[in-house]
C-alpha positions in Angstrom: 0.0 0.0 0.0 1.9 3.7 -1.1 2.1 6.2 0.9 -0.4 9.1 1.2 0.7 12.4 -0.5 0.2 13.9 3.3 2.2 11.4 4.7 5.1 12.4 1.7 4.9 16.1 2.4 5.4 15.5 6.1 8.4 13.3 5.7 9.8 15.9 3.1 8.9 18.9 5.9 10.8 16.6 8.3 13.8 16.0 6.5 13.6 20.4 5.9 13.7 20.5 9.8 16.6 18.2 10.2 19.1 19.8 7.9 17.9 23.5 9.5 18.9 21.9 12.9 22.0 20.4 11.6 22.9 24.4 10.0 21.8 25.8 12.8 24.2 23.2 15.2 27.1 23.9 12.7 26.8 27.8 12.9 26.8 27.9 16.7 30.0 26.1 16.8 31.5 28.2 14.6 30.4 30.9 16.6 32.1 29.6 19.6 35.0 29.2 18.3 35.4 32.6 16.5 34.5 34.0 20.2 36.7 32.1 21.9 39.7 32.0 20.0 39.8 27.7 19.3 41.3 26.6 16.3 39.7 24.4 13.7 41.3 21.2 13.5 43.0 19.5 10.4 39.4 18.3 9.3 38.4 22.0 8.9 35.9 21.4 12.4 36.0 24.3 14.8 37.7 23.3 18.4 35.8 23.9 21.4 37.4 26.4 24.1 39.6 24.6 26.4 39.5 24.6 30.0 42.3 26.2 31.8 45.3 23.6 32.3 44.3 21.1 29.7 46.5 20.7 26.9 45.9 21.9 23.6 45.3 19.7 20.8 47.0 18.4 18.1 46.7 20.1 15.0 48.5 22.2 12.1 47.2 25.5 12.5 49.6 27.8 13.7 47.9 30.3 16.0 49.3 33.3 17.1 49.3 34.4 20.7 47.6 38.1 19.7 44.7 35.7 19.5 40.8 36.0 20.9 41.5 34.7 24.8 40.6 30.9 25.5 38.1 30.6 28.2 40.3 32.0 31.5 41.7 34.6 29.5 45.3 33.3 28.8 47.1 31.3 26.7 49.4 28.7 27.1 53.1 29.0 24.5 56.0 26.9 23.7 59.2 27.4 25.6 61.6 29.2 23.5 65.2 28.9 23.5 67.0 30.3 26.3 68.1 33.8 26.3 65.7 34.4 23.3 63.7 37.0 23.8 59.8 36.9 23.2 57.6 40.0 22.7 54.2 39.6 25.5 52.0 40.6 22.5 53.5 39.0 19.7 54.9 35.8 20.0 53.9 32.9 17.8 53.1 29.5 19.0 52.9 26.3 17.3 49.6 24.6 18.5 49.9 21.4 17.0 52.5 20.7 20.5 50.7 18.7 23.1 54.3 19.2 25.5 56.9 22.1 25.9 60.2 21.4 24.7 62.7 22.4 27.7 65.8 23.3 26.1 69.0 21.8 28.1 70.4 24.3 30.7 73.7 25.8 29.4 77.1 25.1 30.7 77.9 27.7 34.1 81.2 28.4 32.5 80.4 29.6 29.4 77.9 31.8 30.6 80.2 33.5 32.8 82.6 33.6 29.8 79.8 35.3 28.3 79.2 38.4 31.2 83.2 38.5 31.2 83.2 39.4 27.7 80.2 42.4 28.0 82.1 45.8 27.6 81.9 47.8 30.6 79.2 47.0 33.0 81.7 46.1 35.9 79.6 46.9 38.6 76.7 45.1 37.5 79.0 42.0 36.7 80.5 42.0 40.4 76.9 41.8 41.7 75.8 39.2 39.5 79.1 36.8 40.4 77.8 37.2 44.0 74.1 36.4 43.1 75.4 33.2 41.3 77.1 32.8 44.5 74.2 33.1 46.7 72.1 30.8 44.5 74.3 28.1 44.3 75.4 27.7 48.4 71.2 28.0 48.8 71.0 25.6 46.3 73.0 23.4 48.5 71.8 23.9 51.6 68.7 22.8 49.8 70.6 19.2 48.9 71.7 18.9 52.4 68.4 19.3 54.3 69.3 22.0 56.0 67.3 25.4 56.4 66.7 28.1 53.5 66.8 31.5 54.2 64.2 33.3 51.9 66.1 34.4 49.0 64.2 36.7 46.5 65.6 36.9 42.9 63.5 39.7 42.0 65.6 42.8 40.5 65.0 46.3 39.6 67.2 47.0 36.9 68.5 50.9 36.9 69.6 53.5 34.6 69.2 55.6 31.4 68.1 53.6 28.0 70.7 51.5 26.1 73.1 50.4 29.4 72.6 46.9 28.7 69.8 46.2 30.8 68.1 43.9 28.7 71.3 42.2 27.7 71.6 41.1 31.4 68.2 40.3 32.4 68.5 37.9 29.1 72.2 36.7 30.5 70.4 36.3 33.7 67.3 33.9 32.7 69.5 31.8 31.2 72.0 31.8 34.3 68.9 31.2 36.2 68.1 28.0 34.6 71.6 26.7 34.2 71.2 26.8 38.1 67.9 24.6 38.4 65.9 28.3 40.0 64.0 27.9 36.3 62.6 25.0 34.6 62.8 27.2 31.2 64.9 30.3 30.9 63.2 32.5 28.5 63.2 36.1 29.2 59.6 37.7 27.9 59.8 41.4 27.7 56.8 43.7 27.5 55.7 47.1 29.3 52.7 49.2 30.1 51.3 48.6 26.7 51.4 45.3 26.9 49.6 45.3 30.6 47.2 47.6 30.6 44.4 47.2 28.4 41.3 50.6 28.1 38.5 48.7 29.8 37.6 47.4 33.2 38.3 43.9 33.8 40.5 43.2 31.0 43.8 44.4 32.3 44.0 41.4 34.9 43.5 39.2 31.6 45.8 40.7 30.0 48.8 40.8 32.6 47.9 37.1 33.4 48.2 36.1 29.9 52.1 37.8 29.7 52.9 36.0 33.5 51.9 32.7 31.4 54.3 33.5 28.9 56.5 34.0 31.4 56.1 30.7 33.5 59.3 28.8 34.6 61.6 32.5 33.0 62.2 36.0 33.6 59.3 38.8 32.5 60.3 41.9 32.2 59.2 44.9 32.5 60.6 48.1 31.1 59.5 51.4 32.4 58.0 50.0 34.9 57.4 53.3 36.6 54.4 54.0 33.8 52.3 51.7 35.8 51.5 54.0 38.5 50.4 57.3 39.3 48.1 57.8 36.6 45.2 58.7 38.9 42.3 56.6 40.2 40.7 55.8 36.8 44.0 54.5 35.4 44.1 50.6 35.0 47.8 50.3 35.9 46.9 49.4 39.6 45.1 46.2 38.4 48.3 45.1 36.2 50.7 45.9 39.5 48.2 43.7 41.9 47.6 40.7 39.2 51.3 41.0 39.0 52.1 40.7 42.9 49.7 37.4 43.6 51.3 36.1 40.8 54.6 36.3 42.4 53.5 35.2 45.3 51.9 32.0 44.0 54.6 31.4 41.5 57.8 32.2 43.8 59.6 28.7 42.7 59.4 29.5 39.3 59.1 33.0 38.2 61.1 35.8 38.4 60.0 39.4 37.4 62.4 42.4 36.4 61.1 46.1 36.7 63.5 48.9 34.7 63.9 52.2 34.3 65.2 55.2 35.2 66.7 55.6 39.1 64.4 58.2 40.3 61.4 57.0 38.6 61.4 53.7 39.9 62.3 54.5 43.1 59.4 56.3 43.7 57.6 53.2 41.7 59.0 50.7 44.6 58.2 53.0 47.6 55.0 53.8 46.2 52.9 50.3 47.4 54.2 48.1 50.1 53.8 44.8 48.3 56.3 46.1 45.7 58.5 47.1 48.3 58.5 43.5 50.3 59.0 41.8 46.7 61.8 43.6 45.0 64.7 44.5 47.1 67.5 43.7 45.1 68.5 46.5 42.7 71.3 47.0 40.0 72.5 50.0 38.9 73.7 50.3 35.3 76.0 53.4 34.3 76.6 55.6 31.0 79.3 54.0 29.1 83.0 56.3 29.2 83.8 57.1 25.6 86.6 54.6 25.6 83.5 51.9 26.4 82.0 53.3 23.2 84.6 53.2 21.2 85.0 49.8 22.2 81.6 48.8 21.0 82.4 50.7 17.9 85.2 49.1 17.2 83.7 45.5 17.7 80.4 46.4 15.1 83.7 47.3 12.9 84.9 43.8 13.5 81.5 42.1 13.5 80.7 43.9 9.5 84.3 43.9 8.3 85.0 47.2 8.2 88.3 48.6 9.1 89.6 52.0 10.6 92.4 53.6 10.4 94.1 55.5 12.8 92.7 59.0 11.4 89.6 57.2 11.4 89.4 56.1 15.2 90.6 59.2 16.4 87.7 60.3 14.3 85.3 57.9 15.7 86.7 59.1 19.4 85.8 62.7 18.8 82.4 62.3 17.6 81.6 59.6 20.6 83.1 62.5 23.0 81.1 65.3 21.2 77.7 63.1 20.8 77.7 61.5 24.5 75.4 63.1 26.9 72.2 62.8 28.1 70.3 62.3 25.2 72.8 60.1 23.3 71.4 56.4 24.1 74.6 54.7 24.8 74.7 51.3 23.4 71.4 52.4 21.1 73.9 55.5 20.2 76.4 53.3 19.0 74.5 51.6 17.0 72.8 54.9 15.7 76.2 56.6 14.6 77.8 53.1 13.1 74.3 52.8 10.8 74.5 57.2 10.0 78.8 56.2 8.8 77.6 53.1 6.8 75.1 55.1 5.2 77.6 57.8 4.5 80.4 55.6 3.1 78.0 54.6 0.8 77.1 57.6 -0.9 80.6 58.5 -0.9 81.5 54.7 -2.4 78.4 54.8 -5.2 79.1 56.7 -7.6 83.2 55.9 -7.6 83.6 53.3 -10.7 86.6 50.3 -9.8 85.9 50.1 -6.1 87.8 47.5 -4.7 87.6 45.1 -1.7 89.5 47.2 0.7 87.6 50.4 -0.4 84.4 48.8 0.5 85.6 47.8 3.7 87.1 51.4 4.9 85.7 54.0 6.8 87.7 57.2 6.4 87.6 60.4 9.1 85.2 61.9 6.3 82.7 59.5 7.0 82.5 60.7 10.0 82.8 64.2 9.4 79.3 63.6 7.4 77.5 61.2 9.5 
């Protein structure tokens, strides 16, 4: 017996209603995941948000960290290399890794080889040699059962821009984790911008999402001093206190760095007791002499192979003596004037016809006479 044209039509209206429920289903997912952040996986079907601490699935989209927050607002990254320096709003992450790759902890020696061999900073070394000190007889009294004192490693790093105050917090991750204080060693570097976000309630997502990056390494933080004192509608409080529980509940494996300039952060320190009782180790970095600059000339020389002559390096000595003050940058200087000479050898070198070898590699007193 055939069916009955009603019966036909409601099958066919049936059938309508399951595929709109299936669109609808598909949509909603898609949804999710565009709100959320989740990847698709390799099948081209959206992930659902993951709960905080489970690990991320395995698939080839790379995803980068800039990305919509997962459901407790931060996001989990691979371990870079030690010493390798990772920008708190734009690092990339592989999200196909279901574990973090822990690179080997480098040999003591050759990192000390490597803070020996910094121009200047002599002061700063000195204080470093006795925090490697420190770290290493606590390490073991550790081994030996025998009572700890506390021992905070957090810094604040002092002085004017380009003393090498980066260069040492990287040195110092990776020092860190040669001793067994971090299971990683990366240094992530970020500052207010990276913090502080424009609305209320997003700031503490955002600085927790950096501390994640920062997990079992150094974060740190340059002009510091930004985050306060902005007045009572300014967000910066919320980044300093999500900051100081996170130190607190991550002691064993995360150390934080605060830098800038002496005065500023001084008054950045004695301006909230919980900063005070957390960071009370500080290291003071000074303007290079000339002779340091002229060092670090001379290596970038070296480094390019370029050669100067003796003309040429007294040259290089007068326009370090006449350029260095307070507005000169130091290292960042350096760099500045060596880039300015380059340029200028150039357009003294282009329109020559035969330039040889050792005309491409010499810079002349001209040069810097020009720069």
């Amino acid at each position: 017996m055939g069916k009955k044209p009603s019966d036909e039509k409601d099958a066919l209206i049936m059938q309508q209603f399951d595929l709109i429920n299936t669109m609808t289903r598909n949509n909603l997912r898609r949804m999710g995941a565009d709100f959320w952040g989740a990847a698709p996986d390799a099948s081209g079907t959206p992930a659902q948000p993951v709960a905080p601490g489970t690990p991320a699935p395995q698939s080839n989209v790379t995803q980068n960290a800039d990305a919509a927050p997962q459901s407790n607002g931060v996001q989990n990254s691979n371990a870079p290399q030690p010493g390798v320096t990772q920008s708190a709003d734009g690092a990339a992450r592989e999200a196909n890794s279901t574990t973090e790759e822990v690179p080997p902890p480098e040999s003591m020696e050759d990192l000390q080889k490597e803070l020996d061999g910094y121009i200047g900073l002599e002061v700063v070394k000195k204080e470093v040699r006795s925090l490697i000190d420190l770290v290493k007889v606590h390490k073991m009294r550790r081994e030996n059962d025998l009572p700890e004192p506390d021992l905070s490693l957090h810094m604040v790093f002092t002085g004017n821009p380009g003393t090498g105050k980066t260069t040492i917090a990287r040195l110092m991750s990776r020092i860190y984790h040669s001793l067994g204080i971090l299971s990683k060693g990366q240094l992530v570097e970020t500052d207010r911008s990276g913090l502080v976000a424009g609305y209320v309630g997003q700031t503490a997502l955002k600085t927790s999402k950096v501390i994640e990056k920062a997990m079992g390494g150094v974060l740190f933080i340059d002009e510091a001093y930004t985050l306060s004192g902005k007045g009572e509608s300014d967000f910066g409080q919320e980044a300093i206190d999500t900051l100081l529980k996170a130190m607190e509940d991550h002691r064993d494996d995360l150390i934080v760095i605060v830098a800038g300039y002496d005065e500023l952060m001084d008054g950045f320190i004695h301006s909230n007791p919980g900063l005070e009782s957390r960071f009370n180790r500080y290291l003071h970095f000074d303007d290079y002499t000339t002779d340091e600059l002229l060092s670090m000339f001379k290596m970038r020389c070296d480094k390019g192979k370029y050669t100067l002559s003796e003309e040429a390096e007294e040259a290089a000595r007068k326009r370090l003596e006449a350029d260095n003050g307070p507005t000169f940058g130091n290292g960042r200087g350096v760099r500045n004037l060596f880039e300015r000479v380059l340029v200028r050898q150039a357009g003294r070198l282009a329109s020559q016809e035969g330039v040889t070898k050792e005309q491409l590699m010499e810079i002349t007193p001209e040069d810097f006479e020009t720069a």
